[in-house]
N, CA, C and O atoms as a DFTB+ gen file, in Angstrom:
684 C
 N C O
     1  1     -74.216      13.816      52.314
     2  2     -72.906      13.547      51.746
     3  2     -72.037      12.840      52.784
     4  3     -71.976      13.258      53.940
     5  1     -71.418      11.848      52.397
     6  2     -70.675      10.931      53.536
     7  2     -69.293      12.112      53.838
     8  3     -68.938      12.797      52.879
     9  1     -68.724      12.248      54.913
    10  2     -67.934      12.693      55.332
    11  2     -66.356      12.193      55.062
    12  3     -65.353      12.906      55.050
    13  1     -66.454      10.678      54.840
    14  2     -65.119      10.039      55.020
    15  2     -65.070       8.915      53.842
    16  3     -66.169       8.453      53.534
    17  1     -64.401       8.624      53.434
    18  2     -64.515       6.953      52.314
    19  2     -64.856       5.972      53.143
    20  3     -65.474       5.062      52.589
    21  1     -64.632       5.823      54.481
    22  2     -65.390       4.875      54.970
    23  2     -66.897       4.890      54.739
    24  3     -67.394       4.011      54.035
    25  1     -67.759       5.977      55.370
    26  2     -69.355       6.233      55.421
    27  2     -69.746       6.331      53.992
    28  3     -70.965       6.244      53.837
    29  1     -68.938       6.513      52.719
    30  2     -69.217       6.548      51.383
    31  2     -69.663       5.062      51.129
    32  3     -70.652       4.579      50.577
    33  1     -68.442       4.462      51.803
    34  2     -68.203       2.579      51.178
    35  2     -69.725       1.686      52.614
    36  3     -70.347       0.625      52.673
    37  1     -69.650       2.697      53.280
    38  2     -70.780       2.144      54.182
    39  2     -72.748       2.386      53.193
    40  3     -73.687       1.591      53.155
    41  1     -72.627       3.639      52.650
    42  2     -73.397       4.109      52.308
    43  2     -73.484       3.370      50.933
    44  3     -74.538       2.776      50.706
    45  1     -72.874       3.351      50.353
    46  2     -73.126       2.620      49.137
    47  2     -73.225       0.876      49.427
    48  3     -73.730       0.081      48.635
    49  1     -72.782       0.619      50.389
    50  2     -73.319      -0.646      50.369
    51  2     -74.447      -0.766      51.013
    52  3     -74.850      -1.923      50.900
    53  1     -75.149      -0.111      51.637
    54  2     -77.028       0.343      51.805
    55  2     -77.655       0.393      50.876
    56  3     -78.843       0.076      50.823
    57  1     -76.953       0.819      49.921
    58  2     -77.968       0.376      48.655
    59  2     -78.345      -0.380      47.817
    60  3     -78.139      -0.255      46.610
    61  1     -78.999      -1.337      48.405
    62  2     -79.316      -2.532      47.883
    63  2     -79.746      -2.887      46.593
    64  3     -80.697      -2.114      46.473
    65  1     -79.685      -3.681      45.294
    66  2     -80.551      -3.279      44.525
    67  2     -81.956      -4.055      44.428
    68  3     -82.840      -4.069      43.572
    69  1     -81.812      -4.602      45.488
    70  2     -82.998      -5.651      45.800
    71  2     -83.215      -5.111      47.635
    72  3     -82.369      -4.477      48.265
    73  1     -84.107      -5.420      47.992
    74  2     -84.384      -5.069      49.706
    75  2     -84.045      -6.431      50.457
    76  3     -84.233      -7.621      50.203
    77  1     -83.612      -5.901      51.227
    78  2     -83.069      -7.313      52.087
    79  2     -83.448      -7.347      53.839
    80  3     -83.479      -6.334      54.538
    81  1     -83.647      -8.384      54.201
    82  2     -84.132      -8.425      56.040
    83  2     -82.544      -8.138      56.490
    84  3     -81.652      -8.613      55.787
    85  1     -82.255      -7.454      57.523
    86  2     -81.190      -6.622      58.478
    87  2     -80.610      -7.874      58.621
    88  3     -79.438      -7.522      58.494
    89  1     -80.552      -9.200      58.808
    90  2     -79.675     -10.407      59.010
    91  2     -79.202     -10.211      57.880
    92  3     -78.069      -9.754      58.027
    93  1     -79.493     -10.322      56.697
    94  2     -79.626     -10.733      55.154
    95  2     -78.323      -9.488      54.453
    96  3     -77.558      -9.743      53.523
    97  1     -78.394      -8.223      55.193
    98  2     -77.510      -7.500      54.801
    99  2     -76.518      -7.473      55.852
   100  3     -75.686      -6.606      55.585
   101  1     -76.237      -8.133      57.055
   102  2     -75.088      -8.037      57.691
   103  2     -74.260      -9.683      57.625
   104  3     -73.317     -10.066      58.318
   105  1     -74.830     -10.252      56.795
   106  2     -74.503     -11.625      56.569
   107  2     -74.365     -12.931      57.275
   108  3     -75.059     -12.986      58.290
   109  1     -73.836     -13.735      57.082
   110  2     -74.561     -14.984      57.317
   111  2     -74.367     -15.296      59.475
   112  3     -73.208     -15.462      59.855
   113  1     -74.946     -15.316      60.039
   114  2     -74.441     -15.095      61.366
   115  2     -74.909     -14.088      61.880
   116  3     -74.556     -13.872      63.039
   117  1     -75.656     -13.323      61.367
   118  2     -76.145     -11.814      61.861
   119  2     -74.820     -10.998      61.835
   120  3     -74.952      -9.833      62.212
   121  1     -73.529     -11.392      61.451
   122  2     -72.459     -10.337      62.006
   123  2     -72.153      -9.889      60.508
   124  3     -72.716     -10.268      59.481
   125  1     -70.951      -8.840      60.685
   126  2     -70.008      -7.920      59.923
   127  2     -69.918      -9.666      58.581
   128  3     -69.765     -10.855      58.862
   129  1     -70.059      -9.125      57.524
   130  2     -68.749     -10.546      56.526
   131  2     -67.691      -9.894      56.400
   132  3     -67.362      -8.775      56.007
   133  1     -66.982     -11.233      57.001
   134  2     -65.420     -10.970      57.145
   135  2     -64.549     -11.541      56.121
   136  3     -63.326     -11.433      56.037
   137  1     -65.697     -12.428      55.033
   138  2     -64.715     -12.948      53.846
   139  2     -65.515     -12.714      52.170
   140  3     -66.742     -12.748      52.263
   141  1     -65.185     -12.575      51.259
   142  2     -65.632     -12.508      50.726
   143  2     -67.166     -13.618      50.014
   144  3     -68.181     -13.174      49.478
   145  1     -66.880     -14.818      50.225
   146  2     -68.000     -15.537      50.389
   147  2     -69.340     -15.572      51.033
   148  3     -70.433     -16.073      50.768
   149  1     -68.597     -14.513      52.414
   150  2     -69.752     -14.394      53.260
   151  2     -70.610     -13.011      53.097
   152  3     -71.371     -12.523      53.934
   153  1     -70.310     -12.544      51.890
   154  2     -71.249     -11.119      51.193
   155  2     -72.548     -11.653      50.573
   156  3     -72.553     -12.486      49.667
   157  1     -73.694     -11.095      51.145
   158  2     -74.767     -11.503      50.145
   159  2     -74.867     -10.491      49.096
   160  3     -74.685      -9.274      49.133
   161  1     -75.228     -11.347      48.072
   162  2     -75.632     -11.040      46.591
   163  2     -77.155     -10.778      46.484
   164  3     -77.974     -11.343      47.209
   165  1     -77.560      -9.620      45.250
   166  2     -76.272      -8.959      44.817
   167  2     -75.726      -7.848      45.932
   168  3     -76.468      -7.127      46.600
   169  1     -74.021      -7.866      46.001
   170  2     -73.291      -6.880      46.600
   171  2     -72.090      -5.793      45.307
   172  3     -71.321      -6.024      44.374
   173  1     -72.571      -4.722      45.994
   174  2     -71.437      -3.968      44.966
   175  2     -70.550      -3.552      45.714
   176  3     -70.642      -3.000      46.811
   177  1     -69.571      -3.855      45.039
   178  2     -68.375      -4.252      45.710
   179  2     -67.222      -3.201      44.974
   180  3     -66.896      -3.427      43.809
   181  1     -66.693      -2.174      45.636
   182  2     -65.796      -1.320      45.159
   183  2     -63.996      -0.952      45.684
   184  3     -63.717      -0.701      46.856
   185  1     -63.455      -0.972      45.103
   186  2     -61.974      -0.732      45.261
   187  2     -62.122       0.846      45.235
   188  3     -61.892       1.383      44.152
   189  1     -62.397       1.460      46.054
   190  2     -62.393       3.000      46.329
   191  2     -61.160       3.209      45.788
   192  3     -61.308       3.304      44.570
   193  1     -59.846       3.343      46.142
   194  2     -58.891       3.510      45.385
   195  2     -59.018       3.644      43.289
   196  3     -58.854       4.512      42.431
   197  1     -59.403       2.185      43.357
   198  2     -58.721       2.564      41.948
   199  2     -60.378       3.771      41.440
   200  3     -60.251       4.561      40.504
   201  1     -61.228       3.711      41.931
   202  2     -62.477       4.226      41.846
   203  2     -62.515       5.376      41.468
   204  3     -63.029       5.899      40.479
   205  1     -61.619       5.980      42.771
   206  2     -61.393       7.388      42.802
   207  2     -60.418       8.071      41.669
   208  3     -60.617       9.161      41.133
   209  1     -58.966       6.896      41.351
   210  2     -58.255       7.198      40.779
   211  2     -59.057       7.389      39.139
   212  3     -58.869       8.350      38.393
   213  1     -59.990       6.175      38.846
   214  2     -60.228       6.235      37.688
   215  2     -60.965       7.759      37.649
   216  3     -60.686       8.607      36.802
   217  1     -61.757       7.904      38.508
   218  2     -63.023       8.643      37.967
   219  2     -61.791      10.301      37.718
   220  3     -61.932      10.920      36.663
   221  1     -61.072      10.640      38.411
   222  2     -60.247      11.803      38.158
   223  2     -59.576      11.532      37.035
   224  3     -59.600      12.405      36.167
   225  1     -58.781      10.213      36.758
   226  2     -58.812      10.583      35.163
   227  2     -59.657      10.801      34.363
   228  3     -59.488      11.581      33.425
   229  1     -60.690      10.179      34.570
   230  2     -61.539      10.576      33.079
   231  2     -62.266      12.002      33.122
   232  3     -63.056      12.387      32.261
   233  1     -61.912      12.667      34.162
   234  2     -62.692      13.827      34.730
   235  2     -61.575      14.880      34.092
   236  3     -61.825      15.823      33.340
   237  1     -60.332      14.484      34.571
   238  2     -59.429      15.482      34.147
   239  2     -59.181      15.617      32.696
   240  3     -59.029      16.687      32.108
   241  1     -59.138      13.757      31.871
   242  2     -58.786      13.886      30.152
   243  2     -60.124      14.447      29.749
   244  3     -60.138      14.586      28.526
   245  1     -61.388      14.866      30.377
   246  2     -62.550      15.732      29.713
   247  2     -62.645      16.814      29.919
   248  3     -63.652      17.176      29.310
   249  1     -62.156      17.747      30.494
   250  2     -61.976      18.601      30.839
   251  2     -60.662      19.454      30.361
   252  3     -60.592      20.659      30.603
   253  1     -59.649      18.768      29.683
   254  2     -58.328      19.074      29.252
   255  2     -58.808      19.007      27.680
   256  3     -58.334      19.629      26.729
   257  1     -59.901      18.057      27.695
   258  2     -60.828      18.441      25.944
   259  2     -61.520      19.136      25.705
   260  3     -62.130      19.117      24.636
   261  1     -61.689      20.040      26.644
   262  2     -63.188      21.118      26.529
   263  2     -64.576      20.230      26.448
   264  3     -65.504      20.560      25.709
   265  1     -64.604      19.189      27.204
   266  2     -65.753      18.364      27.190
   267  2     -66.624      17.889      28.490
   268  3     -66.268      17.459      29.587
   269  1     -67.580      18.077      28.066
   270  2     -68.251      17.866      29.571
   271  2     -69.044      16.034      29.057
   272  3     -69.230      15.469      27.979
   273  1     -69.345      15.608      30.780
   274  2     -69.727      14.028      30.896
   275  2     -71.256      14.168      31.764
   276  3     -71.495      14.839      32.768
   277  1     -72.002      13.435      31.114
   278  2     -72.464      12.241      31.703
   279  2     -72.694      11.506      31.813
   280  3     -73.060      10.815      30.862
   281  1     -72.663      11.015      33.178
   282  2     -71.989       9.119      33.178
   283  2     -73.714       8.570      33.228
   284  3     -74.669       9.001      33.873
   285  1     -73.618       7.688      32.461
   286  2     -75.168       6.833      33.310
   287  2     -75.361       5.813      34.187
   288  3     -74.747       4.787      33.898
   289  1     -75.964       5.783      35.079
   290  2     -76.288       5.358      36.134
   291  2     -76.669       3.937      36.646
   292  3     -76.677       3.372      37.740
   293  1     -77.070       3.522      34.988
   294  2     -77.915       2.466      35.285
   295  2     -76.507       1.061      35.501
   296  3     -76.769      -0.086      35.863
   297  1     -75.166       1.544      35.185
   298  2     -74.377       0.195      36.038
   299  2     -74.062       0.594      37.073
   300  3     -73.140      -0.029      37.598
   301  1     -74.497       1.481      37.655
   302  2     -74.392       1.089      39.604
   303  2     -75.382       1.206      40.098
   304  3     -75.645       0.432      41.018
   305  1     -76.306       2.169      39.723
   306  2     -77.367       2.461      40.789
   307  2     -77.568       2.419      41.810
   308  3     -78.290       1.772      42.569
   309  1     -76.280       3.820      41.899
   310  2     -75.895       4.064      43.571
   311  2     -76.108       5.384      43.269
   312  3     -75.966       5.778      42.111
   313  1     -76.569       6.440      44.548
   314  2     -77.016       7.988      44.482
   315  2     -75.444       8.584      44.844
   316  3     -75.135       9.739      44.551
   317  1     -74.356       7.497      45.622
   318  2     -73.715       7.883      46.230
   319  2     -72.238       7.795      45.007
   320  3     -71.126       8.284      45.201
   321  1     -72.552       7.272      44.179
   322  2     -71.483       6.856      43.620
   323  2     -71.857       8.003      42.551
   324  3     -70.927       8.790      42.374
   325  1     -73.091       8.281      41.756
   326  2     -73.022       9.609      41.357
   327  2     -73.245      10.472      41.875
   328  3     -74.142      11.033      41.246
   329  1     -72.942      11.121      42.871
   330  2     -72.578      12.291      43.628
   331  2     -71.223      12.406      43.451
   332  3     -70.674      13.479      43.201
   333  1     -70.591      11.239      43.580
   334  2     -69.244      11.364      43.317
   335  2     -68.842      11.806      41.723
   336  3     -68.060      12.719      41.458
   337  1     -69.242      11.325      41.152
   338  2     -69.059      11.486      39.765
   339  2     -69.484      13.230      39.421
   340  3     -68.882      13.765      38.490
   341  1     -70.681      14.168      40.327
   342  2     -71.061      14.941      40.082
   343  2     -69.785      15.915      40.457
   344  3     -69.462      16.792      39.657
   345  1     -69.015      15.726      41.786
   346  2     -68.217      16.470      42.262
   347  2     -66.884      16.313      41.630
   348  3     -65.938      17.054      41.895
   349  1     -66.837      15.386      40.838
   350  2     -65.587      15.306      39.910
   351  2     -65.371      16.096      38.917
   352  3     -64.324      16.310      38.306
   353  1     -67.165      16.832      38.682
   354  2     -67.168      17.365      37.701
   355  2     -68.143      17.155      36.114
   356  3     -68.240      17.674      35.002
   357  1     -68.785      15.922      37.008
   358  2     -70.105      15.438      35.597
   359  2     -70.903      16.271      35.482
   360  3     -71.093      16.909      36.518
   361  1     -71.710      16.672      34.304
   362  2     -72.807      17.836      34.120
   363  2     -73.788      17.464      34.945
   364  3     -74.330      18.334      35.628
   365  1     -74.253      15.945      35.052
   366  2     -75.192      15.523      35.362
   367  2     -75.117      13.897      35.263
   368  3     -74.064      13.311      35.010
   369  1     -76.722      13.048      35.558
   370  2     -76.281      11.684      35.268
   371  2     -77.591      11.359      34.193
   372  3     -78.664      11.944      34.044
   373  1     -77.018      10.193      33.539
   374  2     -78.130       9.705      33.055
   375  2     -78.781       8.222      33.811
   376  3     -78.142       7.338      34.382
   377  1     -79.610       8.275      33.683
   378  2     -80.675       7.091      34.250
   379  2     -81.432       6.584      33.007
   380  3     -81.667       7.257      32.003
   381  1     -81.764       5.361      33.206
   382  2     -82.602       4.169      32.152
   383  2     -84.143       4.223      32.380
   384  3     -85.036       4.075      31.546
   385  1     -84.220       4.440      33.537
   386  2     -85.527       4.682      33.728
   387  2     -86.086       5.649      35.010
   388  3     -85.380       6.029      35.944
   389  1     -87.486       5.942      34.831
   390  2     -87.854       7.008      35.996
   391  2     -87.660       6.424      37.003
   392  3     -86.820       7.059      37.641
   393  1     -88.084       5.217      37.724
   394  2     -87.876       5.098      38.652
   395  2     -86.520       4.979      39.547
   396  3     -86.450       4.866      40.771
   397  1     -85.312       5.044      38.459
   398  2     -83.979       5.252      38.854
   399  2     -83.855       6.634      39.234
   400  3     -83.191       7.009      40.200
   401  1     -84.752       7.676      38.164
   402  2     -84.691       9.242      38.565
   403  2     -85.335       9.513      39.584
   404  3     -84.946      10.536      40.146
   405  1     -86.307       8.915      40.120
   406  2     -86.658       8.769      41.360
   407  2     -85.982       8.885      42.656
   408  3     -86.234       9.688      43.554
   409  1     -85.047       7.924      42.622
   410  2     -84.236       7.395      43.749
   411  2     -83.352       8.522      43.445
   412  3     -83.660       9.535      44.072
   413  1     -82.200       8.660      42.555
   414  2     -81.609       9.762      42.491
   415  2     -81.692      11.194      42.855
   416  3     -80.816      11.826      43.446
   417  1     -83.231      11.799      42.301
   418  2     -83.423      13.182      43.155
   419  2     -83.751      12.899      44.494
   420  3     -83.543      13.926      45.140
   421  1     -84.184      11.951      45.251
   422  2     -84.410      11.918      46.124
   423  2     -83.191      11.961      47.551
   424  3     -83.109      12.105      48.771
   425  1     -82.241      11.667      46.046
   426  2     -80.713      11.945      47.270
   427  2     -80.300      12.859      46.811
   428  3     -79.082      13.040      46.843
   429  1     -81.221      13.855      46.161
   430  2     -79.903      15.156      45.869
   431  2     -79.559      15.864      44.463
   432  3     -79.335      17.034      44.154
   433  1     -79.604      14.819      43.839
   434  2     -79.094      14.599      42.845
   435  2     -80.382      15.404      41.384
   436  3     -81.539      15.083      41.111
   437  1     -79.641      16.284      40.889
   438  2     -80.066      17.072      39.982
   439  2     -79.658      16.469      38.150
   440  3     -79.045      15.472      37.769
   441  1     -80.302      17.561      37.403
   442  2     -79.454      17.690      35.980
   443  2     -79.511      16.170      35.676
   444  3     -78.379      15.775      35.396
   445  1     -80.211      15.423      35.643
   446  2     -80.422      13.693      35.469
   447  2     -81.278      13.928      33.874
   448  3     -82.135      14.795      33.703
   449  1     -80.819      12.954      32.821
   450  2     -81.357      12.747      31.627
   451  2     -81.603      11.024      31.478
   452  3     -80.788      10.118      31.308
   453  1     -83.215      11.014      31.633
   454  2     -84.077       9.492      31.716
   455  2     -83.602       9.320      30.080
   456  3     -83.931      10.182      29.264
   457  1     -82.937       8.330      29.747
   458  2     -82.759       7.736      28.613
   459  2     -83.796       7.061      27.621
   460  3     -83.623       6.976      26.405
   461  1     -84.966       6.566      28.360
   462  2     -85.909       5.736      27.803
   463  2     -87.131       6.764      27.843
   464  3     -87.374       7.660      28.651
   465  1     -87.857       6.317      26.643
   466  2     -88.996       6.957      26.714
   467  2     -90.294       6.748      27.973
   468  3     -90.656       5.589      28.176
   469  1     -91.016       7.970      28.854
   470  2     -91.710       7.868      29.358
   471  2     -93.017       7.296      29.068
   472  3     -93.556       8.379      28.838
   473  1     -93.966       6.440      28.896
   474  2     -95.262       5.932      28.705
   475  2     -96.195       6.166      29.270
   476  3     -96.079       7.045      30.124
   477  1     -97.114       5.733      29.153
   478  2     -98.184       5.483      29.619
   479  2     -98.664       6.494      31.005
   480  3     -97.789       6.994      31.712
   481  1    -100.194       6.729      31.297
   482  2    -100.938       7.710      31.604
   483  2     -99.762       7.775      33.304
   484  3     -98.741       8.376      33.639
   485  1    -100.345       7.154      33.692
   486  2     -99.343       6.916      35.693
   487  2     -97.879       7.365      35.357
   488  3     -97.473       8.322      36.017
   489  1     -96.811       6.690      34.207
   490  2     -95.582       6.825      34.339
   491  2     -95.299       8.808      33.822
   492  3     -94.496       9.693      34.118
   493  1     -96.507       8.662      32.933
   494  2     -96.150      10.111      32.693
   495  2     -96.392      11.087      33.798
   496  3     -95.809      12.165      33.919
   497  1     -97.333      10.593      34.612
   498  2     -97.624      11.784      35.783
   499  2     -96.886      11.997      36.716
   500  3     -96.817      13.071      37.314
   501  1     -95.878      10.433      37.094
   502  2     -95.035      10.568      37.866
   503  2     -93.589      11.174      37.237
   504  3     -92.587      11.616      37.800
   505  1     -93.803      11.064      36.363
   506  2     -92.489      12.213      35.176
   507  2     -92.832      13.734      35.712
   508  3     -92.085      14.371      36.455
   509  1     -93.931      14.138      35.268
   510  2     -94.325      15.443      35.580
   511  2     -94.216      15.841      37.284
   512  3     -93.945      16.976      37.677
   513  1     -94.394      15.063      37.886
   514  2     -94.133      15.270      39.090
   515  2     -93.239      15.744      39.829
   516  3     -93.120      16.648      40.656
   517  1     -92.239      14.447      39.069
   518  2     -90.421      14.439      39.395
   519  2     -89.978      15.705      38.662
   520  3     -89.129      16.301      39.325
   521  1     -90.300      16.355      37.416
   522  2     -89.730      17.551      36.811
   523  2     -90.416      18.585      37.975
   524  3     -89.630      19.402      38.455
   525  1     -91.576      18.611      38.381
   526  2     -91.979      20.176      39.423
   527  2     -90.830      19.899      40.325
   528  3     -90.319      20.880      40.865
   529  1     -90.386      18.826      40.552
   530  2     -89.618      19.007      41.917
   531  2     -88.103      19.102      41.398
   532  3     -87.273      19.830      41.942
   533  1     -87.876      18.424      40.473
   534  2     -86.454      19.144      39.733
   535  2     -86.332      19.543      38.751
   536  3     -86.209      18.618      37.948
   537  1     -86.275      20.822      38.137
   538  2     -86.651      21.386      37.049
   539  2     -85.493      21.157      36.073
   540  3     -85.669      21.571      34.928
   541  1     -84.268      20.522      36.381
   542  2     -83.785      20.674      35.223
   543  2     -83.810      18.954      34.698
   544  3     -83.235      18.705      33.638
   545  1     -84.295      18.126      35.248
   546  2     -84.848      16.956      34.310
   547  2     -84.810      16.689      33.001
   548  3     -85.598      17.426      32.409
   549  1     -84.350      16.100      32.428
   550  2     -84.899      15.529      30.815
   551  2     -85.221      14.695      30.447
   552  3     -84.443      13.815      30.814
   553  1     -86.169      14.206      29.716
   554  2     -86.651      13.248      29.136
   555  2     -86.155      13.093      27.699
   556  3     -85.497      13.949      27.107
   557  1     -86.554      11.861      27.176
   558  2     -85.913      11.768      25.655
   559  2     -87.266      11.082      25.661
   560  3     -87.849      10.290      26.401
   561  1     -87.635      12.004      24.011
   562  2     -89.140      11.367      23.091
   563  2     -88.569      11.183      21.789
   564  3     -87.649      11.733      21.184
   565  1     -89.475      10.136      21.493
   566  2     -88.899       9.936      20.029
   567  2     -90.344       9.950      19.267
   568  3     -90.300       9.767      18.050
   569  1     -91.753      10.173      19.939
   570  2     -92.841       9.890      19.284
   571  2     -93.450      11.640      19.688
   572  3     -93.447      12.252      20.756
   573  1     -93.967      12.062      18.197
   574  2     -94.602      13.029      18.792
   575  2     -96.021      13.479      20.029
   576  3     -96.268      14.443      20.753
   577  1     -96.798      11.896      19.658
   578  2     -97.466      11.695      20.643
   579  2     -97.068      12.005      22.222
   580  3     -97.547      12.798      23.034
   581  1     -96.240      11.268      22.292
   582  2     -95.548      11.583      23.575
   583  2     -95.002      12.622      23.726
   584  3     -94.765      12.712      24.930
   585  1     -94.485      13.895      22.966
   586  2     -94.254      14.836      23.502
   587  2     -95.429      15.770      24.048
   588  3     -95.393      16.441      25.079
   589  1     -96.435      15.673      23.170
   590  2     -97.961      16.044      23.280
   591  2     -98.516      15.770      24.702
   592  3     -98.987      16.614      25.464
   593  1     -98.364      14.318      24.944
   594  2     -98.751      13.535      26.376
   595  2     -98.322      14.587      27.603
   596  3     -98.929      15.302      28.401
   597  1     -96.729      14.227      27.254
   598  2     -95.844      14.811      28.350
   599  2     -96.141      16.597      28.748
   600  3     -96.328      17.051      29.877
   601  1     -96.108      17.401      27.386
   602  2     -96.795      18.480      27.602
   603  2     -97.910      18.904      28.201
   604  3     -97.995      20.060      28.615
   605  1     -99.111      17.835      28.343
   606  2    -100.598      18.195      28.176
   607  2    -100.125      18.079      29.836
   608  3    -100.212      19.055      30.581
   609  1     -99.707      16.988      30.214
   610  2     -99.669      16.858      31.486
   611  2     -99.374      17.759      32.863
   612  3     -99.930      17.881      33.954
   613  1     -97.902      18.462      32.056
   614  2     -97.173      19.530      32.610
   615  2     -97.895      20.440      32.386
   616  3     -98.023      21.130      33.397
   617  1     -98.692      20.962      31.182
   618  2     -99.781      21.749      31.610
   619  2    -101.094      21.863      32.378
   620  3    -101.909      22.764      32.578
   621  1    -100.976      20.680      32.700
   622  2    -102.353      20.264      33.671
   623  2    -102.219      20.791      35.395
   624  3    -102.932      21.245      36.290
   625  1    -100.797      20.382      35.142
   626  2    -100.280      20.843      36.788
   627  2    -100.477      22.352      37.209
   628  3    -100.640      23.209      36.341
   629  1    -100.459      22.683      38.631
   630  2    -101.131      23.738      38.971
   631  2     -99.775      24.214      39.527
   632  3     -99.724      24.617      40.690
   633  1     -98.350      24.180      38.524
   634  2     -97.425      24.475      38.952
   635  2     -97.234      26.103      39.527
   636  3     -98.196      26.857      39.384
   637  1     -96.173      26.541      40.075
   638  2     -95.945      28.236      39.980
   639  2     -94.556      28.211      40.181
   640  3     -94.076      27.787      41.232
   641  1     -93.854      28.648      39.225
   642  2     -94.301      29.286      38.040
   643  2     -94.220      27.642      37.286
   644  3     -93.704      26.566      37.588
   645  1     -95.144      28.239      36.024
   646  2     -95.327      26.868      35.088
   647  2     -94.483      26.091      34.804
   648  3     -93.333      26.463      34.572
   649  1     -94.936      24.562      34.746
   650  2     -93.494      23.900      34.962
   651  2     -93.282      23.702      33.173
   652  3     -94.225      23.164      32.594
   653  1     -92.420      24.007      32.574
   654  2     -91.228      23.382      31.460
   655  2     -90.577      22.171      31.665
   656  3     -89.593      21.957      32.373
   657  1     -91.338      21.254      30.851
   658  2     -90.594      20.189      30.233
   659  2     -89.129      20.450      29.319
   660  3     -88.960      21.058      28.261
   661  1     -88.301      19.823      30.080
   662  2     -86.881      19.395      29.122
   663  2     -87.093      18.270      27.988
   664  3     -87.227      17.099      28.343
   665  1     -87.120      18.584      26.768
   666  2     -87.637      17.237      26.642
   667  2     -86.085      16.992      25.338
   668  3     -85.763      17.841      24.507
   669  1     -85.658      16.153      25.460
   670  2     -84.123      15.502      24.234
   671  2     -85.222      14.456      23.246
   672  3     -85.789      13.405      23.543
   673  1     -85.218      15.267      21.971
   674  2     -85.895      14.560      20.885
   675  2     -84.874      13.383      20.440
   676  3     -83.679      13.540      20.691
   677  1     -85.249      12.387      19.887
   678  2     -84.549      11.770      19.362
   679  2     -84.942      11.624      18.293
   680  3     -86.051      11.182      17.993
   681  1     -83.506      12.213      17.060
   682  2     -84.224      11.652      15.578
   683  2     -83.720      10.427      14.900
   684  3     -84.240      10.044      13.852
């Protein structure tokens, strides 16, 4: 967890959504960019201020509704920016795909609902994987096949105690 809004705004701009060579992310000159031109793309680029301001309103008008949030992930795809969102008070986040839930538990980050359906033999194992290691995971199926898949799998594992699939049907 960053300590300060500086190491937040440092930390989130580490997260690249593409990988970049150490020149390539300190910009053109090897140094600091000191103008906005001199940011390589893509850069996410945040007004911490109004950031912060927004995210407490919408934290506070949901909460003054008896309503709980989660935000999804897939327009920033930053671990750091939903952490923030978590401590504001989100149930959790949603993600578009596993490999976003990936990156996410890997910083921490719990209670995540994969929006898209899981597939195929590899993506499902690495589903089952990511749920032993965070159990409160969800997936969304819309095919019964695939809930079958996803089950057989999680039962295959030599979990302890047995791992439970979350699974959000969609009808």
């Amino acid at each position: 967890m960053p300590a300060t809004r500086r190491e937040f705004l440092a930390a989130a701009a580490a997260a690249p959504a593409i990988a970049r060579s150490p020149q390539e992310k300190r910009g053109r000159g090897g140094r600091e960019p000191e103008r906005l031109p001199d940011i390589p793309t893509p850069a996410l680029l945040l007004d911490l201020d109004a950031f912060e301001s927004n995210v407490a309103r919408m934290a506070a008008h949901l909460k003054a509704r008896g309503k709980a949030f989660r935000p999804h992930g897939k327009t920033h795809k930053c671990p750091r920016i939903a952490q923030a969102l978590v401590r504001a008070g989100a149930a959790g986040n949603c993600v578009a795909k596993l490999s976003e839930a990936e990156v996410f538990v890997a910083h921490g980050l719990g209670s995540l609902l994969v929006t898209t359906q899981v597939v195929g033999r590899q993506k499902i194992a690495r589903a089952v994987a990511l749920a032993a290691r965070q159990r409160d995971t969800i997936f969304v199926v819309d095919d019964p096949q695939n809930a079958r898949d996803l089950s057989d799998a999680a039962g295959a594992l030599a979990a302890k105690p047995p791992l439970r699939l979350n699974l959000a049907v969609d009808l």
